[in-house]
C-alpha positions in Angstrom: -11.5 72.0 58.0 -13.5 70.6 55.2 -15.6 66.8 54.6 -11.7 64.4 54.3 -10.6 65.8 57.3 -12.3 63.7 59.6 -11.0 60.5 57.6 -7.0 61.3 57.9 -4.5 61.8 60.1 -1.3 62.8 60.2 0.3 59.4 60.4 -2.0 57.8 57.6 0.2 61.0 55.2 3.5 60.0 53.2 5.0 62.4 50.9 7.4 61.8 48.0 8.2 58.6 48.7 10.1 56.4 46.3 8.7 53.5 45.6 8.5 51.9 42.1 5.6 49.7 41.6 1.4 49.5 42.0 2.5 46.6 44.3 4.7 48.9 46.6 2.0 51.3 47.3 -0.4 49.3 48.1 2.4 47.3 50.6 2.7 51.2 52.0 -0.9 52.2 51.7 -2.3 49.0 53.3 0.3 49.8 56.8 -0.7 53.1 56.7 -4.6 51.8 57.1 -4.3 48.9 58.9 -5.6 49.1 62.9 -3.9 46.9 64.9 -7.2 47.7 67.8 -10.0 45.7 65.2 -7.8 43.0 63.9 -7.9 44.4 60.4 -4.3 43.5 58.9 -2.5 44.9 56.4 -2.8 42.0 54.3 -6.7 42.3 54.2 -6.4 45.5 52.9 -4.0 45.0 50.3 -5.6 41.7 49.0 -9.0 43.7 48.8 -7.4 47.0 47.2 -6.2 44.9 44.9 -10.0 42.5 44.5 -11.5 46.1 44.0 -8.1 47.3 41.4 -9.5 44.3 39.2 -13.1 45.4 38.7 -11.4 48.6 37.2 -8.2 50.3 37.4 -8.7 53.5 40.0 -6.2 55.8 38.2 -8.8 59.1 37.1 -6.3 61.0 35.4 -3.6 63.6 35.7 -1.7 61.6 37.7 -3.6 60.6 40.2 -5.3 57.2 41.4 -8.1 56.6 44.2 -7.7 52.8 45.1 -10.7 52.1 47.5 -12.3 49.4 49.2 -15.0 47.8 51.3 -13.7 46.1 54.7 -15.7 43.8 57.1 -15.4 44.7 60.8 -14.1 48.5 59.7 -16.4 51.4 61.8 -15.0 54.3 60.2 -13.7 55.4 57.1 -10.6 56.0 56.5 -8.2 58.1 54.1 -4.2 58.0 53.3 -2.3 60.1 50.8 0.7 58.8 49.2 2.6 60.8 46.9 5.7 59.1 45.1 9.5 61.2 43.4 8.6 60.2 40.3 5.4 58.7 38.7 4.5 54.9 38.4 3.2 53.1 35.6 -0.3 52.2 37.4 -2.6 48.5 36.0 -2.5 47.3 32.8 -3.4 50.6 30.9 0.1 52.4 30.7 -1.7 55.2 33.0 1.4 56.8 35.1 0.4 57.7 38.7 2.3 60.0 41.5 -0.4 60.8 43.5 -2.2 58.3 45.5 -5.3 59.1 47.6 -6.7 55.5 48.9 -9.9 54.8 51.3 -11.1 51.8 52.7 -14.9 51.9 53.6 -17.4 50.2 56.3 -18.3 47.1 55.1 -22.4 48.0 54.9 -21.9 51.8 54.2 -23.3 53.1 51.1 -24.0 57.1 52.0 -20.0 57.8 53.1 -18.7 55.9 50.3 -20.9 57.8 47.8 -20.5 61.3 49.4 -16.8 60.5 50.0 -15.9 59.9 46.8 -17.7 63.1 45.4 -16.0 65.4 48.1 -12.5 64.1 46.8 -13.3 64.5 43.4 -14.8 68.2 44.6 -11.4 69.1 46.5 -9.4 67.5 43.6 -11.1 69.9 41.1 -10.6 73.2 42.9 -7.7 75.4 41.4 -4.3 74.9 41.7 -4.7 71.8 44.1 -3.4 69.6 42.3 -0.6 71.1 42.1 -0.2 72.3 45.7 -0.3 68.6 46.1 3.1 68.0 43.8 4.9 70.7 45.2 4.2 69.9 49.0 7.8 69.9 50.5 6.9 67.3 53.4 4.2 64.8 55.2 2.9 67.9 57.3 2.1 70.3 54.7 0.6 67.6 52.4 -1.7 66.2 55.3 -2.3 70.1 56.2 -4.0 70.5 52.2 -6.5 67.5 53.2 -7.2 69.5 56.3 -8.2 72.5 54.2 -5.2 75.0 55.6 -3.4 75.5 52.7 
């Protein structure tokens, strides 16, 4: 178990999926984070993945992109991975994308956002996980990698 693990779950994990455009994933993404028990819709998230996408693209490099975002009436954090067949041209900078790692934050948090986003950048870092990512052969293995079995 490591820090993200207590942000994902198995059903918030899609891997190799095919879709084609920035728009697409965040359709995907914003189901996958959506809770139906505090009325927060996936249409809130994907309008303010995409407010936050326009302050500044979220792709960080070797294919992969962190959109993230701050959501009234969310408690808890929350993580889901996305990983697409083939890469995706991502914003307006010709940046190509196939792994997608997206959070949507607490309104008023600023510690968990901050900390968050250093642990992923951490975990991303770490040898060979990257590409233990692009080689996972299903949803299970990729959400077991955020767990920190792998």
């Amino acid at each position: 178990m490591n820090f993200l693990s207590s942000f994902i779950s198995p059903q918030r994990v899609i891997n190799k999926a095919a879709l084609q455009s920035q728009k697409r994933v965040f359709e995907v993404l914003s189901q996958l984070l959506k809770d139906d028990d505090i009325d927060i819709t996936s249409d809130t998230i994907y309008q303010k993945l995409f407010e936050r996408e326009r302050i500044g693209n979220t792709a960080i490099g070797k294919e992969v992109a962190v959109p993230h975002c701050r959501i009234e009436g969310l408690t808890m954090t929350r993580l889901a991975v996305l990983t697409l067949e083939e890469a995706i041209e991502y914003g307006e900078e010709d940046r190509k994308v196939s792994i997608i790692i997206a959070a949507i934050f607490p309104q008023n948090v600023n510690d968990v956002h901050i900390k968050f986003m250093a642990e992923l950048v951490k975990f991303l870092k770490q040898e060979g996980v990257l590409e233990k990512i692009k080689d996972a052969n299903s949803n299970e293995a990729l959400y077991q990698l955020f767990l920190g079995n792998a």
